[in-house]
N, C-alpha and C positions, 0 to 999 in steps of 0.2 A: 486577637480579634474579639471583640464584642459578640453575645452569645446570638445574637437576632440582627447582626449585619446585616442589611438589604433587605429586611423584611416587612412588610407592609402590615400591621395591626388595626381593628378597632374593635374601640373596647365602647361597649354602650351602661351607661348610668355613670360617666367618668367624670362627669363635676364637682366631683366631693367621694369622700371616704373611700371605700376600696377600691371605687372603680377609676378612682383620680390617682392612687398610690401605685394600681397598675399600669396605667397608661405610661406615665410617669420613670417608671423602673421600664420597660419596655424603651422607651425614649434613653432611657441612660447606657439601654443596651443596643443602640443601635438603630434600634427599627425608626421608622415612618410613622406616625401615629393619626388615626383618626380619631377625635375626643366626641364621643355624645354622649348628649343628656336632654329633657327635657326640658331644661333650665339654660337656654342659650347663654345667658354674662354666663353661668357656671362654666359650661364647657368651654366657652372662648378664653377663661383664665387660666384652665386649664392646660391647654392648648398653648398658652404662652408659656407657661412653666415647661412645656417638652421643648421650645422651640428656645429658650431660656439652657435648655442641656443640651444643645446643639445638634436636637433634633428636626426633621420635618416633621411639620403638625398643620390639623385644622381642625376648629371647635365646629361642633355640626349641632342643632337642637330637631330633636327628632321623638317623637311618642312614639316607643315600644311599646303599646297595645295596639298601633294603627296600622294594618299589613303595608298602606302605601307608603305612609311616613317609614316605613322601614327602606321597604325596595330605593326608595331614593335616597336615604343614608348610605347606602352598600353601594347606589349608582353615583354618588358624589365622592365618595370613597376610591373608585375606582376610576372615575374620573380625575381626580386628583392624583393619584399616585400609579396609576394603570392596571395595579392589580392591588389580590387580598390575600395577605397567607396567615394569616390569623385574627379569631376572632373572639373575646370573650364577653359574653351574655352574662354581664351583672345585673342591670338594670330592674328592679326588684318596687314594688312597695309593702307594708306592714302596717297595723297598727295595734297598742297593746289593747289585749281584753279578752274576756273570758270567754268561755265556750257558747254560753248564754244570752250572752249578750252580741254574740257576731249577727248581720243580719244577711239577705240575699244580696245585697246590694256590695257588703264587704266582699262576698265571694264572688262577685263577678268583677269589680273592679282589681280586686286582689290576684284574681287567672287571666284575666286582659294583662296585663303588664308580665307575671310572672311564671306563666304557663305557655299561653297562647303565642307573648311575645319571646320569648326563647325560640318556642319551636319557628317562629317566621324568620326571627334572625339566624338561627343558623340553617332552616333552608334555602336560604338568601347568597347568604356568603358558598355555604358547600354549592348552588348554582355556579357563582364565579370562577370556584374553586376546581369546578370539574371542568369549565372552560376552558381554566389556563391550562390542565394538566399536568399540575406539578406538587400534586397533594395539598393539606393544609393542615392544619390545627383549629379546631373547635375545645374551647373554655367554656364551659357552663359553670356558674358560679351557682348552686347550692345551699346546701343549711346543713348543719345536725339538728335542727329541727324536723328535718324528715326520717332522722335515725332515731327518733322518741323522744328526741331532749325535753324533760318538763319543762324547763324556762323559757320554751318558745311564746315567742309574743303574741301568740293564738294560732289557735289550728287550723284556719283556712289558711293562713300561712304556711303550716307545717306541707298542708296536703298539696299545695304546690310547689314546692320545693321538694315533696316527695316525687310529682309529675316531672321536674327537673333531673333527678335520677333517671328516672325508667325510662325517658326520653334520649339518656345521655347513653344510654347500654343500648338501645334497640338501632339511636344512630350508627354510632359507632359497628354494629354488624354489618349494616345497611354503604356505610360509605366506606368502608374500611379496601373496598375494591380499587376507589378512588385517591387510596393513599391518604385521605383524610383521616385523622385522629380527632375522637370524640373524648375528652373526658371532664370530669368537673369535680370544683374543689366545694367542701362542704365546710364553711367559717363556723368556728365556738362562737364567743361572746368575744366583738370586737369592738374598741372604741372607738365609734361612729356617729356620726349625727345620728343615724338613726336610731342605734343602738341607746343611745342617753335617754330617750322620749320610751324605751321600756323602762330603761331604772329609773327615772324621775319618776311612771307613774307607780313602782314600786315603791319607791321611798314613801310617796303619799299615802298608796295603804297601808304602809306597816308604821306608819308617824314618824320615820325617821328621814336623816336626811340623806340628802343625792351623794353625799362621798361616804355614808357610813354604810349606804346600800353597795355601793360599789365595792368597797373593801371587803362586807361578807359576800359578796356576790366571788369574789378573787378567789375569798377564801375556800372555795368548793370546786376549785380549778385544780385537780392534779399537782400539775408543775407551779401554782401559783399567784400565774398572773395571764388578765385576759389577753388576746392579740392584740395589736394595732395592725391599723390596712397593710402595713408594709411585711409581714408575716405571710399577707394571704400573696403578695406580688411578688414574694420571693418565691411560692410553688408555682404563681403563673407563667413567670420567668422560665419555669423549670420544664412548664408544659409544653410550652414552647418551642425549646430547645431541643438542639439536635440529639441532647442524652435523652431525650423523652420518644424515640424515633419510633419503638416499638410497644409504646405503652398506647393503650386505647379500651374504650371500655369502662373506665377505672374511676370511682369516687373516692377522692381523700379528703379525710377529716384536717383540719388547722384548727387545732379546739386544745390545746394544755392537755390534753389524756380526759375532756368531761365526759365525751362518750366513747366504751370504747372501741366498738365497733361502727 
């Protein structure tokens, strides 16, 4: 049997790069998939690619900054499939630049989507969760940017992705009554749409080009070489799952060994 048989997932920011890799691998194991993103064509392509592996799927476009636009992802969600036993909170923005240059404006758009919206999404779903009475799983997708990484693509980024941790540890006490499991995985350098729009503007300031930055970028990888999505949805796979029944609490790095704690 498939590891997430009968399970009903949504995964939000799933249009593209991690969040599409997991929904995705979730779909090939079984489950039910709800795809969001902000980018409705993104999610409903999405969405056919699970429904393509022989999954149930539906693409949802929803802004994780906006608490309504959430609650009615999670009520279409459960409208659709009747319940929710897992959820992972990708849904993230970034942009490169230095300390100095970040403004107020970067930090509040930057904790609107990355902060804020985690914590609504998974007060949303653990609502449901404690409805239906049969536990669940909460994914917070994370950074090693909140574990010091210097290559992080700026620090208002890091500091919310560090708010992604301490959010993930204080749930997890909080719902663990509930039979809910709270934990969250923390991506190295993965190649991502998003991910390219740092090394491209790295390449730019050191005058080199987009594959030569990538390759010494590799080169300061432990084991290598950076992820791809499909790395990070093989731990979410994991989180998921019923070997995962007694983990909660718990941030894991998916980074080649860059940071080591």
């Amino acid at each position: 049997m498939n590891a997430l048989e009968g399970k009903v997932a949504l995964v939000t920011g799933a249009g593209s790069g991690i969040g599409e890799a997991i929904a995705l691998a979730y779909a090939a194991e079984g489950a039910a998939v709800a795809v969001s993103d902000i980018n409705e064509a993104w999610a409903e392509r999405s969405a056919r690619k699970a429904i393509d592996k022989g999954a149930r799927a539906i693409g949802n476009r929803a802004d994780c900054g906006d608490v309504a636009s959430i609650n009615a992802m999670v009520a279409r969600t459960v409208a659709e499939f009747g319940r929710i036993d897992v959820i992972v909170n990708n849904a993230a923005i970034t942009r490169p630049a230095g300390i100095m240059d970040l403004t107020e404006d970067d930090w509040d758009k930057t904790h609107r989507v990355n902060a804020k919206g985690v914590f609504f999404c998974l007060q949303a779903a653990a609502r449901e969760m404690i409805r239906q009475g049969e536990g669940g799983r909460i994914i917070n997708i994370a950074s090693i940017a909140a574990r010091g990484y210097a290559g992080t693509s700026n620090a208002i980024y890091a500091a919310s992705k560090g708010a992604v941790i301490a959010l993930t540890k204080t749930a997890s006490q909080q719902l663990g009554r509930h039979g809910i499991n709270v934990n969250s995985i923390c991506p190295g350098a993965t190649l991502t749409e998003l991910a390219a729009g740092v090394y491209e503007k790295a390449a730019r300031d050191s005058g080199k080009t987009f594959e030569e930055t990538l390759v010494e970028a590799q080169k300061q990888i432990p084991i290598g070489r950076a992820n791809t999505p499909e790395d990070i949805a093989a731990m979410a796979v994991f989180l998921a799952s019923a070997g995962a029944r007694n983990i909660t609490g718990q941030c894991y790095n998916v980074d080649g060994g860059q940071v080591p704690s």
